[in-house]
N, CA, C and O of each residue as an XYZ file, in Angstrom:
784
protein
N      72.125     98.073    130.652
C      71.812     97.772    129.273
C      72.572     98.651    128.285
O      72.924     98.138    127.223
N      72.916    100.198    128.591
C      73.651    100.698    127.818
C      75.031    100.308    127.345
O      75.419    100.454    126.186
N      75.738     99.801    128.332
C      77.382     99.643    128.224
C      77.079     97.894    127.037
O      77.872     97.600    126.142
N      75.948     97.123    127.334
C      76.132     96.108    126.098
C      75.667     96.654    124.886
O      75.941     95.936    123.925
N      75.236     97.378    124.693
C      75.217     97.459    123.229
C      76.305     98.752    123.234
O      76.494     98.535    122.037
N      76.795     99.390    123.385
C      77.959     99.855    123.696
C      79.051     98.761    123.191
O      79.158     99.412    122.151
N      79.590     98.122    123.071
C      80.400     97.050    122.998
C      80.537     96.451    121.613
O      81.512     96.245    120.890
N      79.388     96.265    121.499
C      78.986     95.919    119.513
C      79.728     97.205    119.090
O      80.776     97.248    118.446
N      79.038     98.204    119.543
C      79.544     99.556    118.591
C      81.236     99.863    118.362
O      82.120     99.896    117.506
N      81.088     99.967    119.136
C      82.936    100.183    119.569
C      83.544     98.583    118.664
O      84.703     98.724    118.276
N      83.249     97.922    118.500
C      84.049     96.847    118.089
C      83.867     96.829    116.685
O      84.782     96.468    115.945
N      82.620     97.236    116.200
C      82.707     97.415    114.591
C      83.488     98.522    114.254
O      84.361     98.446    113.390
N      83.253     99.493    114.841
C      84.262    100.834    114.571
C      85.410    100.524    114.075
O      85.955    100.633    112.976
N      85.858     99.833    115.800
C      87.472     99.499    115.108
C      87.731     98.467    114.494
O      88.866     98.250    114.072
N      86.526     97.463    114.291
C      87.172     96.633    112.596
C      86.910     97.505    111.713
O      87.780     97.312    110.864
N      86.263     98.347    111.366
C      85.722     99.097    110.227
C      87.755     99.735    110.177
O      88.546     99.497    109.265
N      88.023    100.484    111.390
C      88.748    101.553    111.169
C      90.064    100.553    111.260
O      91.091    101.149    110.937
N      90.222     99.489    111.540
C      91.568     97.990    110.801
C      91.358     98.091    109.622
O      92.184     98.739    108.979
N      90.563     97.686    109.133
C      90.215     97.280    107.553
C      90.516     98.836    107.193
O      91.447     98.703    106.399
N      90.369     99.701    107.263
C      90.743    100.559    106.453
C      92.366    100.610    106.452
O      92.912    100.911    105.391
N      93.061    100.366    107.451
C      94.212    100.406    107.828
C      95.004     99.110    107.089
O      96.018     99.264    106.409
N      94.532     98.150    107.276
C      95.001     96.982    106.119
C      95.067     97.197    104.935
O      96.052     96.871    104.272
N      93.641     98.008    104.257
C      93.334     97.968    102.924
C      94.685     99.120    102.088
O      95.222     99.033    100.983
N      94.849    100.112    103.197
C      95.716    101.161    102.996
C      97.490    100.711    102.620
O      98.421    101.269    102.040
N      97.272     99.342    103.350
C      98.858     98.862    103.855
C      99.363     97.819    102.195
O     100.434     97.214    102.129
N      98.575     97.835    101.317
C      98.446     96.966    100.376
C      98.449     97.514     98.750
O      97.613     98.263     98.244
N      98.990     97.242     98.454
C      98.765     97.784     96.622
C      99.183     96.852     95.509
O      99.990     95.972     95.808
N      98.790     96.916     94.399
C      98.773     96.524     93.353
C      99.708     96.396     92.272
O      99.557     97.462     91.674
N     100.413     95.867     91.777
C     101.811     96.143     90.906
C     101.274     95.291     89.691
O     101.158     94.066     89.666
N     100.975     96.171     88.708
C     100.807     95.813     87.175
C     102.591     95.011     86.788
O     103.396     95.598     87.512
N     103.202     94.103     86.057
C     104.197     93.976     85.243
C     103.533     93.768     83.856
O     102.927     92.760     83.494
N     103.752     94.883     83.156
C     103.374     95.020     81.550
C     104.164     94.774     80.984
O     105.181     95.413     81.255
N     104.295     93.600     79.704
C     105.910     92.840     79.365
C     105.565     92.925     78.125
O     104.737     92.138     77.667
N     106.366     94.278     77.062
C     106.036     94.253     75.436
C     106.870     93.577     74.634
O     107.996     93.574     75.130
N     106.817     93.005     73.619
C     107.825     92.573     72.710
C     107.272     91.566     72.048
O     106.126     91.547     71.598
N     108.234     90.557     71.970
C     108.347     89.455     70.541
C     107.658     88.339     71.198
O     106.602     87.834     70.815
N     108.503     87.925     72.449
C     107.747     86.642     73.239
C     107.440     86.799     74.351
O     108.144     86.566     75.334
N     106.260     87.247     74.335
C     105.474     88.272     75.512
C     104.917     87.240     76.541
O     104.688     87.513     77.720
N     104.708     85.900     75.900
C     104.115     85.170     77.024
C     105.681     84.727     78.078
O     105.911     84.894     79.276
N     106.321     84.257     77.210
C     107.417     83.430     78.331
C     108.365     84.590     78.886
O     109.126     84.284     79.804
N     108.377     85.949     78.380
C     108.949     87.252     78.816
C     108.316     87.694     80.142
O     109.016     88.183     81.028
N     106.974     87.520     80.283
C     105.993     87.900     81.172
C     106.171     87.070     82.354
O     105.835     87.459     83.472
N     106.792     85.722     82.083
C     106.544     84.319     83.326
C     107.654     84.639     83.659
O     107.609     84.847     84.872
N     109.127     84.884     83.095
C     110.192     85.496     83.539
C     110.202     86.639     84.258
O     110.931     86.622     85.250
N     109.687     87.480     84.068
C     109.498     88.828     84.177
C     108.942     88.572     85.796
O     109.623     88.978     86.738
N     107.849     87.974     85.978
C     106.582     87.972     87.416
C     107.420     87.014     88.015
O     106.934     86.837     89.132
N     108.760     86.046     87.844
C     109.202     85.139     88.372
C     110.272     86.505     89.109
O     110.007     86.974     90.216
N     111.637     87.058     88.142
C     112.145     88.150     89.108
C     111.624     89.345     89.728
O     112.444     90.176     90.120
N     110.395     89.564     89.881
C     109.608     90.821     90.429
C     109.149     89.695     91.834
O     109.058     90.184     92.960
N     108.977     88.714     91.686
C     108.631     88.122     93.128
C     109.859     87.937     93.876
O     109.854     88.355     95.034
N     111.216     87.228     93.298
C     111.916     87.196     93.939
C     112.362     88.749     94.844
O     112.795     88.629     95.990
N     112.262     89.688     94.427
C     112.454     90.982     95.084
C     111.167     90.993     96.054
O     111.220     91.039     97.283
N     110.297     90.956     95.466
C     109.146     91.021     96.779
C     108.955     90.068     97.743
O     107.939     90.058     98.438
N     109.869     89.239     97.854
C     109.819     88.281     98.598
C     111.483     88.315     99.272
O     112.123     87.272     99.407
N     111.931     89.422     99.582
C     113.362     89.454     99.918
C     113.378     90.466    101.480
O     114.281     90.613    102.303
N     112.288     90.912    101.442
C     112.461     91.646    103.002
C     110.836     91.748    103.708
O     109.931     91.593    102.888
N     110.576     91.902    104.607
C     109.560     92.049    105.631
C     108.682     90.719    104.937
O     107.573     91.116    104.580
N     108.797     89.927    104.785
C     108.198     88.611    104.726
C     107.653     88.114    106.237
O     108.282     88.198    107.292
N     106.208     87.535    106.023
C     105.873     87.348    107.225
C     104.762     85.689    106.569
O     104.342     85.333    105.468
N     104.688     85.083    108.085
C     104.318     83.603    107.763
C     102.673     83.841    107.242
O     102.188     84.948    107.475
N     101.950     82.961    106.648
C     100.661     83.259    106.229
C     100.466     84.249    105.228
O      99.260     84.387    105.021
N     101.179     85.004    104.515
C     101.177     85.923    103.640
C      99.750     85.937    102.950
O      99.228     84.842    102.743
N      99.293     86.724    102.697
C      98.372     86.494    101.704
C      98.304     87.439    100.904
O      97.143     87.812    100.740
N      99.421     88.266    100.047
C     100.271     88.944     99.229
C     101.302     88.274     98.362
O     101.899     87.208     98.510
N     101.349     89.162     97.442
C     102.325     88.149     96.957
C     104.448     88.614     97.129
O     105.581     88.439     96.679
N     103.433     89.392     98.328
C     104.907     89.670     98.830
C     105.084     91.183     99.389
O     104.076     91.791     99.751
N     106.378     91.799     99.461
C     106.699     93.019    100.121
C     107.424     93.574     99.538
O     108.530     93.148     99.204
N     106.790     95.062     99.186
C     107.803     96.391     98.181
C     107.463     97.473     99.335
O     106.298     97.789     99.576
N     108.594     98.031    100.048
C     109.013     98.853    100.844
C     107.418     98.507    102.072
O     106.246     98.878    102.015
N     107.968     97.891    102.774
C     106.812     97.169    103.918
C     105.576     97.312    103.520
O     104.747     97.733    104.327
N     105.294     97.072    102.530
C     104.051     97.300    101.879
C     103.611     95.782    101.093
O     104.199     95.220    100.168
N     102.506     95.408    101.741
C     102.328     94.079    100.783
C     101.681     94.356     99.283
O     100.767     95.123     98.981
N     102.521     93.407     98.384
C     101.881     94.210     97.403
C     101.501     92.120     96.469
O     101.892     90.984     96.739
N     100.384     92.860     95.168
C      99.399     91.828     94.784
C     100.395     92.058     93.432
O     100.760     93.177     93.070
N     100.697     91.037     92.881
C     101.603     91.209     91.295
C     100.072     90.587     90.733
O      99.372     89.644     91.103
N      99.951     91.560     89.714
C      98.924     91.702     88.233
C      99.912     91.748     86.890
O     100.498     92.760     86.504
N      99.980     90.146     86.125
C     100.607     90.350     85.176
C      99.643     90.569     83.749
O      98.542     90.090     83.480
N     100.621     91.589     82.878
C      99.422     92.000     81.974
C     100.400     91.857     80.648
O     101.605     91.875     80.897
N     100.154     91.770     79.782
C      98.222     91.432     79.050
C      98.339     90.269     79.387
O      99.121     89.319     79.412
N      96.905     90.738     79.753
C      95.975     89.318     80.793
C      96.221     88.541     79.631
O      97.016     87.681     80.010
N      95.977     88.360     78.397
C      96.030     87.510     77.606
C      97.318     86.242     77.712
O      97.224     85.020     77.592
N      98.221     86.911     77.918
C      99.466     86.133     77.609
C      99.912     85.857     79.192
O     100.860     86.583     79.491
N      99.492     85.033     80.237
C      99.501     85.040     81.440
C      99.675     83.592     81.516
O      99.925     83.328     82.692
N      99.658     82.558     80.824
C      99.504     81.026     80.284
C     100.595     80.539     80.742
O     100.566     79.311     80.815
N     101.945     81.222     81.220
C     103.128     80.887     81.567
C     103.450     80.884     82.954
O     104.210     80.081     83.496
N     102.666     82.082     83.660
C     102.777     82.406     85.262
C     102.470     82.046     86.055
O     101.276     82.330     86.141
N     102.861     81.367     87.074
C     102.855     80.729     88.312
C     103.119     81.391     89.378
O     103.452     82.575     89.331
N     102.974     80.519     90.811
C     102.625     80.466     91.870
C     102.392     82.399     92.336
O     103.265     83.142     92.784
N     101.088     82.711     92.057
C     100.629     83.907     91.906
C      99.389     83.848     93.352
O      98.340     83.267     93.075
N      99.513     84.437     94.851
C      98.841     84.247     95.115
C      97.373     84.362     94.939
O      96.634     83.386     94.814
N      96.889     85.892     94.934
C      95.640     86.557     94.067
C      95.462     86.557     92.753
O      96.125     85.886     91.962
N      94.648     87.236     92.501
C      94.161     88.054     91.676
C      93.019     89.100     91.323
O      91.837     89.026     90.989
N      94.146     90.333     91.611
C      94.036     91.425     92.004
C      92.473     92.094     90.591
O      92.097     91.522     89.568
N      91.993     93.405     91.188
C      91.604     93.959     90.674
C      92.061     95.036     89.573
O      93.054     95.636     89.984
N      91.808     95.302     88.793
C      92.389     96.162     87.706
C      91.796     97.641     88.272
O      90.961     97.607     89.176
N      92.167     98.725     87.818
C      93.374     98.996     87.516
C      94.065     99.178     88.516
O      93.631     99.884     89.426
N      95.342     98.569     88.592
C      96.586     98.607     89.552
C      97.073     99.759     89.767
O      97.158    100.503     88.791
N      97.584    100.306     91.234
C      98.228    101.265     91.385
C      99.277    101.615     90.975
O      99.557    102.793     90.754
N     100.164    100.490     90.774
C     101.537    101.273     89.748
C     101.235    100.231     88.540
O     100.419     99.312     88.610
N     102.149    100.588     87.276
C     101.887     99.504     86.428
C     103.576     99.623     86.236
O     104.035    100.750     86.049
N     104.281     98.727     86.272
C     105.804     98.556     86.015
C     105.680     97.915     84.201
O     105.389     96.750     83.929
N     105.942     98.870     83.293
C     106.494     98.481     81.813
C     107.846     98.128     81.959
O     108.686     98.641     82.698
N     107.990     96.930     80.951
C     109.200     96.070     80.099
C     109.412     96.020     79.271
O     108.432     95.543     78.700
N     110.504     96.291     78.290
C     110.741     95.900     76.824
C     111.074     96.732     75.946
O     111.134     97.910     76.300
N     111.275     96.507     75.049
C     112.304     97.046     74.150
C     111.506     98.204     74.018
O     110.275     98.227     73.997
N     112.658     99.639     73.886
C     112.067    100.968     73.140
C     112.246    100.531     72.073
O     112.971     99.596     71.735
N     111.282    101.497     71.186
C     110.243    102.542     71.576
C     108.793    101.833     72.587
O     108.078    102.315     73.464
N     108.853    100.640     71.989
C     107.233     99.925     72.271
C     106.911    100.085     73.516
O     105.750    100.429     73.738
N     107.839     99.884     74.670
C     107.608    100.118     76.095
C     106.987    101.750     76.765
O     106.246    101.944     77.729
N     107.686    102.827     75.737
C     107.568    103.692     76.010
C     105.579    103.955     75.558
O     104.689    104.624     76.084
N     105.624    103.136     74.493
C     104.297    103.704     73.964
C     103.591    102.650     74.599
O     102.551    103.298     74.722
N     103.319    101.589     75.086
C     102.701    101.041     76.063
C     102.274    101.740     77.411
O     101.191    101.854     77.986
N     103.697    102.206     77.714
C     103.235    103.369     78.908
C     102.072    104.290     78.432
O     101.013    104.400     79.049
N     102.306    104.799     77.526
C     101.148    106.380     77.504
C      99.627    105.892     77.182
O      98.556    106.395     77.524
N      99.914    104.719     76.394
C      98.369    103.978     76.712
C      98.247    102.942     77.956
O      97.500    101.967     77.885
N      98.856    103.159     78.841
C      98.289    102.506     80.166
C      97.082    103.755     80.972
O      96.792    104.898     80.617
N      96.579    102.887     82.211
C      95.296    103.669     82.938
C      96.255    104.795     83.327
O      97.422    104.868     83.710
N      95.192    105.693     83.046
C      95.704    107.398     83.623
C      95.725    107.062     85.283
O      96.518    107.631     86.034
N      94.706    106.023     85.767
C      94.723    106.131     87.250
C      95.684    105.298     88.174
O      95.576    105.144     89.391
N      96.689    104.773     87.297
C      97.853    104.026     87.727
C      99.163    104.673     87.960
O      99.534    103.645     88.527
N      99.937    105.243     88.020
C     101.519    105.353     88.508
C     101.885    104.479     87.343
O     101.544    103.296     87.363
N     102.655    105.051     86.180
C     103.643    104.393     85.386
C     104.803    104.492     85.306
O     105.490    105.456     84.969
N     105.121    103.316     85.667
C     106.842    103.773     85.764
C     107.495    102.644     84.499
O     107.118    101.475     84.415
N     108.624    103.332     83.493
C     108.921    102.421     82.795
C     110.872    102.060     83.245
O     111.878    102.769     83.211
N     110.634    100.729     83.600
C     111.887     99.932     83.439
C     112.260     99.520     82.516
O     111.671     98.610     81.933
N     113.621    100.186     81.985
C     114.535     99.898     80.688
C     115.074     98.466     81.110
O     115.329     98.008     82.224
N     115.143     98.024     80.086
C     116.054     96.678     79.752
C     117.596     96.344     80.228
O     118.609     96.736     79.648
N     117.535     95.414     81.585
C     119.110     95.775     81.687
C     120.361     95.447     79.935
O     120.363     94.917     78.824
N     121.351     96.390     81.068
C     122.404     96.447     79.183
C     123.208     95.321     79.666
O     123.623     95.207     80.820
N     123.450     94.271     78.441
C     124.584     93.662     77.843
C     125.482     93.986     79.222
O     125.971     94.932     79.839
N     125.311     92.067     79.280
C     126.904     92.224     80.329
C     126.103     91.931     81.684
O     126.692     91.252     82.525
N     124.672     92.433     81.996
C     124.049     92.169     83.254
C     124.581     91.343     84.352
O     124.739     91.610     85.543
N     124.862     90.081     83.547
C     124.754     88.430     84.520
C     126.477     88.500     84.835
O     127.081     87.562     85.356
N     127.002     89.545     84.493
C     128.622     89.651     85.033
C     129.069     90.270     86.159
O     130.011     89.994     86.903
N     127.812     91.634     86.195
C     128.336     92.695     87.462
C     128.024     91.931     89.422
O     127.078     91.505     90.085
N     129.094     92.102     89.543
C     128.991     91.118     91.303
C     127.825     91.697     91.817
O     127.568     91.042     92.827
N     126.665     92.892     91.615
C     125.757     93.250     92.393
C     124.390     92.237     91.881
O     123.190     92.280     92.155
N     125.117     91.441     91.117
C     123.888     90.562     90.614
C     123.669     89.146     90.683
O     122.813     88.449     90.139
N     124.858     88.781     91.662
C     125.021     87.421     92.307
C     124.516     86.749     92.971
O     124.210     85.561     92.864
N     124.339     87.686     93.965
C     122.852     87.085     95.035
C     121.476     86.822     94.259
O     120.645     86.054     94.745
N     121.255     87.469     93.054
C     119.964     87.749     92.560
C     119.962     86.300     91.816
O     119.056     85.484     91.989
N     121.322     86.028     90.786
C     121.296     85.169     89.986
C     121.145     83.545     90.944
O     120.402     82.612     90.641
N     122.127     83.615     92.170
C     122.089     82.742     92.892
C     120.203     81.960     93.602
O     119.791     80.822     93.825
N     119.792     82.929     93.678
C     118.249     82.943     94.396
C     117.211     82.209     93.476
O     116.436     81.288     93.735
N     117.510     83.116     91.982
C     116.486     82.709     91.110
C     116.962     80.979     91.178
O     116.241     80.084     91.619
N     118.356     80.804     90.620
C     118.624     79.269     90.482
C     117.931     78.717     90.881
O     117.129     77.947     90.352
N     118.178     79.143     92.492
C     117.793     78.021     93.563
C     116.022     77.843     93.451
O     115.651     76.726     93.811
N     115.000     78.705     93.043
C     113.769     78.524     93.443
C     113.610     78.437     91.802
O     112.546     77.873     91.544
N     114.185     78.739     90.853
C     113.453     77.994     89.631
C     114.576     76.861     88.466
O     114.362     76.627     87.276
N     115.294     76.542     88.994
C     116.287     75.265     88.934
C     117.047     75.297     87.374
O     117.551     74.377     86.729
N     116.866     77.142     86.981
C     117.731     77.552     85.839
C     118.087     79.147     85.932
O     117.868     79.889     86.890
N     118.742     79.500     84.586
C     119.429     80.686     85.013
C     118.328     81.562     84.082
O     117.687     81.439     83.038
N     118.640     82.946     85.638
C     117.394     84.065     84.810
C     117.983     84.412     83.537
O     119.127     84.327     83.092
N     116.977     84.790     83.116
C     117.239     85.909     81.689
C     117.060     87.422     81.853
O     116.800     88.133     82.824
N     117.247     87.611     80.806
C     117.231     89.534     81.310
C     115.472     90.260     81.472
O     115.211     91.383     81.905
N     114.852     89.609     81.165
C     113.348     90.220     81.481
C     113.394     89.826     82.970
O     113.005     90.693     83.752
N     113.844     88.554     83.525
C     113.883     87.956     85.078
C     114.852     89.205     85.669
O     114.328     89.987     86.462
N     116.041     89.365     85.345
C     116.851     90.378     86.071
C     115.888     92.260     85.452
O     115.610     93.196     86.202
N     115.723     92.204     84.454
C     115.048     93.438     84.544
C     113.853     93.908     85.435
O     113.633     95.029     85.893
N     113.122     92.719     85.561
C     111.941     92.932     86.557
C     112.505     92.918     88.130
O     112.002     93.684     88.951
N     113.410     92.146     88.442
C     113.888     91.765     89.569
C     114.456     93.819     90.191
O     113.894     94.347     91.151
N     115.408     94.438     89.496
C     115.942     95.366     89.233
C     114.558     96.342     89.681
O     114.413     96.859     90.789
N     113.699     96.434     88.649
C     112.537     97.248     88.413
C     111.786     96.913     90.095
O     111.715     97.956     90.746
N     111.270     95.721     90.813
C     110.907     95.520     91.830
C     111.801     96.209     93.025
O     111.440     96.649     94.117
N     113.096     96.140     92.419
C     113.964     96.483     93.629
C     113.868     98.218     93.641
O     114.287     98.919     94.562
N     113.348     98.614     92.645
C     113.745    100.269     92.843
C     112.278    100.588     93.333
O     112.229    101.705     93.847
N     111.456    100.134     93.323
C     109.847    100.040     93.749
C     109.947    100.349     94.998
O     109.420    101.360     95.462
N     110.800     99.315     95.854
C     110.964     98.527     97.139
C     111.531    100.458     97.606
O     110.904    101.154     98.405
N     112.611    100.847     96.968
C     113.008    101.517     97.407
C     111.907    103.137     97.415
O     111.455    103.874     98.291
N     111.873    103.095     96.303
C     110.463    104.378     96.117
C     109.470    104.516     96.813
O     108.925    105.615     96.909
N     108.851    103.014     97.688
C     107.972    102.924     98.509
C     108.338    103.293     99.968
O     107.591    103.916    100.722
N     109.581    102.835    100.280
C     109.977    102.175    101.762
C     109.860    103.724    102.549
O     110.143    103.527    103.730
N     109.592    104.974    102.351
C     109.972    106.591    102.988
C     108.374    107.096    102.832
O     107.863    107.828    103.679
N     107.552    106.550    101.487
C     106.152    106.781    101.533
C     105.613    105.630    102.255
O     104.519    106.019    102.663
N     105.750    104.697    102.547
C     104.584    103.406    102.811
C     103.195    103.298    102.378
O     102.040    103.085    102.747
N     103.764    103.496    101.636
C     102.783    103.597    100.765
C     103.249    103.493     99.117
O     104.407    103.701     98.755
N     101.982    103.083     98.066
C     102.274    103.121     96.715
C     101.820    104.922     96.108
O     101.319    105.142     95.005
N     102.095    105.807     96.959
C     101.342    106.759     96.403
C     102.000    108.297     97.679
O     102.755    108.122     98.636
N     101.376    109.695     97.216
C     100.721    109.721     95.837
C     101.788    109.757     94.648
O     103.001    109.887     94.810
N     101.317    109.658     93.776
C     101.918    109.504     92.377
C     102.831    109.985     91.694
O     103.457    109.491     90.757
N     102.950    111.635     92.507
C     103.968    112.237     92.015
C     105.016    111.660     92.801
O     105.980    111.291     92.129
N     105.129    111.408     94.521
C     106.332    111.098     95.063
C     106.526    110.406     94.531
O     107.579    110.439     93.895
N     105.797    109.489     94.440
C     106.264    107.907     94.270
C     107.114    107.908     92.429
O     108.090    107.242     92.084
N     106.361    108.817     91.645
C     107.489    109.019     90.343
C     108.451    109.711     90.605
O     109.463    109.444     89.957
N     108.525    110.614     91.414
C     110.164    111.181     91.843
C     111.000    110.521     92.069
O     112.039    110.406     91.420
N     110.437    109.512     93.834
C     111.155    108.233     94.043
C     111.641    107.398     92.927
O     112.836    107.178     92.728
N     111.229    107.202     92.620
C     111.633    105.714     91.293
C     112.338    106.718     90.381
O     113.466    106.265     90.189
N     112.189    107.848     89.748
C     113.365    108.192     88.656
C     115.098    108.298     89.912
O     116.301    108.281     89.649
N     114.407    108.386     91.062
C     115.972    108.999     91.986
C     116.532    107.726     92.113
O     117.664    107.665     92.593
N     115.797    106.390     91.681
C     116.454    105.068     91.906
C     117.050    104.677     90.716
O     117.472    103.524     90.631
N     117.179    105.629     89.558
C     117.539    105.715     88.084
C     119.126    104.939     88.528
O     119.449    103.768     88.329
N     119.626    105.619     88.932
C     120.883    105.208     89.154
C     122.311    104.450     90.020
O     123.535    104.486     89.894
N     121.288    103.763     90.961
C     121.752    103.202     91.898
C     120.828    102.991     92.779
O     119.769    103.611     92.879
N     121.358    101.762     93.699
C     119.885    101.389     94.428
C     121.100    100.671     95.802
O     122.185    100.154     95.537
N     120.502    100.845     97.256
C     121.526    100.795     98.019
C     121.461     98.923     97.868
O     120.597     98.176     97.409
N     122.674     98.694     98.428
C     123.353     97.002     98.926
C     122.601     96.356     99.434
O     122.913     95.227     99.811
């Protein structure tokens, strides 16, 4: 009689101690999109941040909305308000998100950041410069979006796309979204180049 209930025990354990291991393997990515036309900036914006999260360790059944450095991660586009544009989003995640990725023109981006959650990771992505849709490291990117949204990105689509890709990289050595300081070290060291 001992070894059966023995058996229950041991088996909740280790779902208890999976689920912690899943829950760990997963995080949250705010895209905060400031400016003039915040709604259709924002649908652009969550359209190139997926295409990056959807470019490596992809696996069938996902139930993420994709992968930043083997890490499945949930895209939360904000302000919730202006969200009227965004599509094929699997979840929807809980607030507050572990990183929050800002967009858009300085100064406003910058001051969006300092009023975001203290308990998030803020990282702010500048606006790519004039000339973006010319440099050959942006061919594959421009080519991809075409193909899955049947026009050409704009620069909030390549800025987010960019911003996802240095994520991917900031994450992929932690596996993780955290803690906060690496993970802001990581991402300023992706300031300037991000590998092929």
């Amino acid at each position: 009689m001992p070894v059966r209930r023995a058996v229950p025990a041991v088996a909740a354990v280790l779902w208890i101690a999976l689920s912690g291991i899943a829950a760990a393997h997963s995080f949250t990515a705010a895209v905060l999109v400031v400016g003039d036309n915040v709604e259709q900036d924002l649908a652009e914006a969550v359209r190139g941040f997926l295409l990056a999260a959807d470019e490596r360790d992809g696996h069938p059944n996902e139930t993420s909305d994709g992968h930043l450095g083997g890490v499945d991660v949930h895209v939360l586009p904000l302000p919730a308000d202006a969200t009227g544009q965004v599509e094929k989003l699997t979840g929807s995640p809980d607030e507050p998100p572990d990183v929050v990725i800002v967009l858009g023109p300085q100064p406003a981006a910058d001051k969006a950041a300092r009023k975001s959650s203290p308990a998030s990771a803020v990282l702010v992505q500048p606006l790519l410069a004039e000339g973006w849709s010319d440099d050959d490291r942006m061919e594959g990117f421009i080519a991809r979006y075409r193909l899955a949204y049947g026009k050409e990105p704009g620069l909030l689509a390549a800025s987010a796309y960019h911003a996802a890709r240095r994520l991917d990289v900031a994450i992929r050595p932690l596996d993780r979204a955290g803690p906060r300081d690496a993970l802001q070290e990581a991402w300023q060291a992706s300031e300037f180049g991000l590998p092929g």
